[in-house]
N, C-alpha and C positions, 0 to 999 in steps of 0.2 A: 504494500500500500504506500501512498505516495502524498504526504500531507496536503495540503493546499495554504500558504500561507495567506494569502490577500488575493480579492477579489474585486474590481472595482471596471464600470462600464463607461467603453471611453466614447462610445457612440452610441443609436438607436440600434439594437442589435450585433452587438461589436463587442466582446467582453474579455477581460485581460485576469488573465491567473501567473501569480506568482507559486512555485510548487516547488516543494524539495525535494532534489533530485541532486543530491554529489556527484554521485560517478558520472551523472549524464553532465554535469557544468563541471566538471575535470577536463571535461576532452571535447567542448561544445565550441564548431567553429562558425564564421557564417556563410551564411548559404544552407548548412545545414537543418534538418526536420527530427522529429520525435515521432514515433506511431502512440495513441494514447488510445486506450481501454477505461471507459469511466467508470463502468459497472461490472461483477461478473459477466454479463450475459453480452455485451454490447457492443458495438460494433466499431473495428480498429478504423483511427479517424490517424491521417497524416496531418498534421500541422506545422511550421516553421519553429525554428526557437527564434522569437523575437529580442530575447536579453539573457544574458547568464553571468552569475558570479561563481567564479571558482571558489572566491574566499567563504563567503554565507553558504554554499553547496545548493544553489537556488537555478532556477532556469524560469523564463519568462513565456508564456503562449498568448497568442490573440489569437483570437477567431471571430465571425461572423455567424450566427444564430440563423441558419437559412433550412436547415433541414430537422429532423429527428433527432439524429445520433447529436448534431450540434447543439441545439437547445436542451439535450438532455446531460450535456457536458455545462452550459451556460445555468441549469437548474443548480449544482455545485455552489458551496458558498465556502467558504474561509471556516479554517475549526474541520473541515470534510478530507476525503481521502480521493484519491484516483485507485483504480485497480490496479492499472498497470499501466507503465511508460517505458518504454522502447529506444533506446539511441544514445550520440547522435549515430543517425543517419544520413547517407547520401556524399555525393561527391562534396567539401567545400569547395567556395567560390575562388577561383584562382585571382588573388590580389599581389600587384603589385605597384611599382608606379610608374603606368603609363604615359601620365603628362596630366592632360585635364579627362576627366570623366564624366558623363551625363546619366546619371538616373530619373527614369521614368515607372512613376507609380499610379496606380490606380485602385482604389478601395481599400479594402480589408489589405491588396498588396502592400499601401503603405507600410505596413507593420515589416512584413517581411523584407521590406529596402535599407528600414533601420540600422541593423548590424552589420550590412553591408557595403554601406553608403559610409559608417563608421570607419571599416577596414579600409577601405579607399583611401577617405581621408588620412588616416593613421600611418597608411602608406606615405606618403606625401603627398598627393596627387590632389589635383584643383579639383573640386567638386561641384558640379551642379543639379540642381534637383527639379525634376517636375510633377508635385504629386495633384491629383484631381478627385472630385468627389462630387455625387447629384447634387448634394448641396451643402451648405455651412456647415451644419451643424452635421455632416459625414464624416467631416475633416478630420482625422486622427494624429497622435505624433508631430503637432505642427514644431511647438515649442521645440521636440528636440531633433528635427533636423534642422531647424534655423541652426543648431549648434555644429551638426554635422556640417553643414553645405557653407561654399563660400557664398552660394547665391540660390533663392530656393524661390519658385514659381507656382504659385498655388490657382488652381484653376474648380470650376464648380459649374454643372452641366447647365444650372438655372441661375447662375451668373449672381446669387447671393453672396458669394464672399471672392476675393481675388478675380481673377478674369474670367469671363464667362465662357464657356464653350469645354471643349476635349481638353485633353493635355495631348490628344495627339495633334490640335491645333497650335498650340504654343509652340509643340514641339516642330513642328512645318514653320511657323512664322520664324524661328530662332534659325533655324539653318537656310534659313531666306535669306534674311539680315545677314548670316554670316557667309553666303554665296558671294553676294553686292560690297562685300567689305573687303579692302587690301587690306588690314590690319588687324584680321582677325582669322584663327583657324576653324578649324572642324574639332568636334571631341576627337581623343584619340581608342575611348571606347565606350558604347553606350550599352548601360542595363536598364533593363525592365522585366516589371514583374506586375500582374495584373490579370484583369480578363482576357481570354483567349484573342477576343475581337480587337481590344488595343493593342496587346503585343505583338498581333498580324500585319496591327497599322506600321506600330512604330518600325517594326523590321523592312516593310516594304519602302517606308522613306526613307531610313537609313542605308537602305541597299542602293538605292540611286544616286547617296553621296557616296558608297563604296567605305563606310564607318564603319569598324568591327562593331557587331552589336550580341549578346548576351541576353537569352531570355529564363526566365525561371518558370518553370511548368507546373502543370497542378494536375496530369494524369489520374486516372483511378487509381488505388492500390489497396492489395489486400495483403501479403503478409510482408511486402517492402525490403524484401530479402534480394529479390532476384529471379525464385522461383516458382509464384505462380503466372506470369506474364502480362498479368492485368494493366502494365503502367509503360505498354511496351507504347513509343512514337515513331515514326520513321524521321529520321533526320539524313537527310542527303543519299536518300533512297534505301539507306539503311534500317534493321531495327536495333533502334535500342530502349531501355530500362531506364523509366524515370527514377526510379529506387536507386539503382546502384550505379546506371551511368551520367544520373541526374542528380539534380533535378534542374539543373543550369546546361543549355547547347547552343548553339551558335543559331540566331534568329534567322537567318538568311538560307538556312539549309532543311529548317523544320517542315512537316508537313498539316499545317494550320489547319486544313478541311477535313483532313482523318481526328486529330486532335481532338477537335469541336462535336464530330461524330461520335466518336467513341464517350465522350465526356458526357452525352444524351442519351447513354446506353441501357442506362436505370430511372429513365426522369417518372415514367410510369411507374414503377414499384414506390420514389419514392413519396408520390405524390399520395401515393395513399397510406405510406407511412406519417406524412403529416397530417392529415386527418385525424391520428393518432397524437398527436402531438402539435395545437393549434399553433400559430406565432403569438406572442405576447402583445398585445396592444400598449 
């Protein structure tokens, strides 16, 4: 069992657990995931480690309350236990320093940019950030990638706080300005991390400036080992493993349309698992 220290919600449906896990914040890098079991009976949920301390033996999870298994993880309060946690997990994020860097987030991906957006920076390397959200009050993490980022662009679909529109609009308008400009380069590597539909965008603009770009995926997975195949993607006409050769590949060689398909391959089961399990008003 895995205590739950703090619990607290950082948006409408968005909810942050602090849990005690040593051996998994010994060896927690970023990029990397956790597989979490909330209940005997219940079903393995992959999530990101958003934060970890070696020293407290703590590790950090966000999630978004969009299904069953996740609001039955979000029902969990502080004083409560987990069943079980798993990791880390997964390839980490290969950091070093490139020069400058552009991160691009979207939603609940915010969370997941956090510690990585961190390493970049800690790297040396010039940071930029673009995270978005339907709206204001979606906004997650602002405060602490202001501290990450040397410049961070905050966008909101209904144009309630920061710039209105996508962040894959900023993110088009930014390498506009930087086409037209003699005195300014390209990133020298862009991540994202987000819905299927934006990290499609951001790679196909990025691919026309010829920008390495870096996406982080969200494949199905059931045991995140390797071996049941569930979290397989093709990338550059290959398959591979979100689990273990993931969860991070080169945007430009992913297959976006399988991705999207395969990630709709339960929406029926689990539409009537929520039934079971209303959203919270």
């Amino acid at each position: 069992m895995f205590r739950i220290i703090e619990k607290s919600n950082l948006a409408k449906d968005i909810t942050r657990l602090v849990v005690e896990a040593p051996d998994i914040a010994a060896k927690a890098q970023a990029g990397q995931f956790v597989v979490i079991v909330s209940k005997k009976n219940s079903e393995r949920i992959p999530l990101t480690i958003a934060d970890s301390d070696r020293t407290k033996g703590i590790v950090t999870i966000i999630f978004q309350e969009v299904g069953f298994s996740t609001r039955e993880l979000g029902a969990l309060n502080a004083g409560g236990s987990l069943q079980h946690i798993l990791g880390p997990l997964g390839t980490p994020t290969h950091i070093e320093n490139f020069g400058a860097v552009l991160c691009v987030a979207g939603g609940v991906g915010i969370a997941e940019l956090l510690p990585v957006a961190r390493s970049f920076k800690k790297a040396g390397n010039r940071l930029l950030a673009i995270i978005g959200a339907r709206t204001k009050e979606s906004i997650i993490l602002e405060d602490e990638l202001k501290q990450a980022a040397d410049e961070l662009f905050i966008t909101t679909d209904d144009g309630s706080y920061g710039k209105g529109g996508l962040v894959t609009d900023t993110l088009k308008g930014l390498l506009t300005v930087i086409e037209k400009s003699t005195h300014s380069k390209y990133p020298d590597l862009v991540y994202t991390v987000g819905p299927v539909a934006m990290m499609r965008t951001v790679s196909e603009l990025t691919k026309l400036y010829q920008i390495k770009t870096i996406v982080s995926l969200n494949p199905i997975m059931v045991d995140a080992t390797g071996m049941c195949g569930s979290c397989r993607v093709s990338v550059g006409g290959k398959t591979m493993f979100g689990c273990v050769d993931g969860p991070e590949f080169d945007g430009h060689l992913v297959d976006f349309a399988e991705l999207q398909k395969r990630l709709n391959s339960f929406k029926e089961k689990e539409e009537c698992l929520n039934k079971m399990c209303p959203r919270k008003e």
